[in-house]
C-alpha positions in Angstrom: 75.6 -9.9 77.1 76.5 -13.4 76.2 74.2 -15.5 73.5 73.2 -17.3 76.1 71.9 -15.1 78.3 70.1 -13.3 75.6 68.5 -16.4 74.1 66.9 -16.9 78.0 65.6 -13.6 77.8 63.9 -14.0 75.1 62.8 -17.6 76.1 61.6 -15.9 79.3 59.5 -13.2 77.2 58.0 -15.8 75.5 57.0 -17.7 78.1 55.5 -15.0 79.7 53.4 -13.5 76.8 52.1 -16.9 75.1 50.7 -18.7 78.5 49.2 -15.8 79.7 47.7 -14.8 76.5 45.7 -18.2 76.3 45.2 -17.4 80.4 43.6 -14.3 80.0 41.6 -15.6 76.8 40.3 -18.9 79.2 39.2 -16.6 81.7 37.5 -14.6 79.4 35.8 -17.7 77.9 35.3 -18.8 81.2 34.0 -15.6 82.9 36.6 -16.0 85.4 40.0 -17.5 85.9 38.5 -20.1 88.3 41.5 -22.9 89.0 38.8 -25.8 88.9 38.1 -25.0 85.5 41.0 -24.5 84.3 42.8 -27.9 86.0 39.9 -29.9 84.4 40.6 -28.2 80.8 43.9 -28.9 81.7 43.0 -33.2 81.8 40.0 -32.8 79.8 41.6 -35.5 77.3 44.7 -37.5 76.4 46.3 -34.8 74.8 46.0 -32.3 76.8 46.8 -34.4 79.8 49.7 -35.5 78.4 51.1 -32.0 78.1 50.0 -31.3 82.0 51.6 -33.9 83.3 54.9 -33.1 81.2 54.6 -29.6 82.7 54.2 -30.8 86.2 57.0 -33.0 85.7 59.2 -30.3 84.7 58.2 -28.0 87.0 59.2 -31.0 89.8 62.6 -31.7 88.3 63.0 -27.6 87.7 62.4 -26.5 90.9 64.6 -29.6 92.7 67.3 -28.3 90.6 67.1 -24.8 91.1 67.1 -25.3 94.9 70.4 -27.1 94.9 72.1 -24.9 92.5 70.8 -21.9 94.0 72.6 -22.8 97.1 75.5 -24.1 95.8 75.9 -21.0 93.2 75.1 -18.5 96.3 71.7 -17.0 94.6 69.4 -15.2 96.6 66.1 -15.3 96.5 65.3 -19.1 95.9 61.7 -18.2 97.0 61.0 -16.3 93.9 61.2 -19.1 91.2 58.8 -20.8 93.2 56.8 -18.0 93.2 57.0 -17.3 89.4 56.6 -20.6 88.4 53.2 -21.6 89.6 51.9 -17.6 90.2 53.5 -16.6 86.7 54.3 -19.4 84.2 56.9 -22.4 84.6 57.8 -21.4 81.0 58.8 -17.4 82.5 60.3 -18.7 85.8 62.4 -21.5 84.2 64.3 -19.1 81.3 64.7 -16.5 84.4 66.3 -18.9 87.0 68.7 -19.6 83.8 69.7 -16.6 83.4 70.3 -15.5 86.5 72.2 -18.7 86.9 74.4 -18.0 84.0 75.5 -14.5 85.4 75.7 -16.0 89.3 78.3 -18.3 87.4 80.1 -15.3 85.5 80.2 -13.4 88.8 82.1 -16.4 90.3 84.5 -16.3 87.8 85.2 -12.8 87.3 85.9 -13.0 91.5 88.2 -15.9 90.9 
């Protein structure tokens, strides 16, 4: 497997296990994981609304990117980063679209 793949692995592992330990440590704080809540912790202050609206950001430019290159690459199953990203983590769903860009592209050239 090249570097790069294996560095968006682990990337994706990462941002899998660190979001949705502070999830599952909210909603035990919280009693529930209720989205109100957690959108208002979210902007509760400067800081923190500073990294929520560089996320949401992101997650706009990263999904307008994955559509076009989806389609021009030939991936299947655009839905599915859409789906990870805001049911998973846009830090899991962005490393995974990467990847399986990154062997879409290998695949191209090994047909070539």
């Amino acid at each position: 497997m090249p570097i790069r793949q294996l560095i968006y692995l682990v990337l994706a592992v990462f941002g899998l296990v660190l979001p949705w330990y502070h999830n599952l440590a909210f909603a035990r704080e919280t009693g529930a994981m209720d989205m109100a809540s957690f959108v208002a912790g979210v902007f509760a202050n400067h800081a923190s609304a500073s990294i929520g609206w560089d996320i949401t950001i992101g997650c706009a430019a990263f999904l307008t990117f994955a559509s076009t290159e989806a389609k021009r690459l030939g991936m299947k199953h655009l839905w599915l980063y859409f789906v990870l990203t805001f049911g998973v983590a846009f830090a899991f769903a962005a490393p995974v679209f990467l990847f399986m860009r990154e062997r879409a592209i290998a695949k191209q050239r090994a047909e070539a």
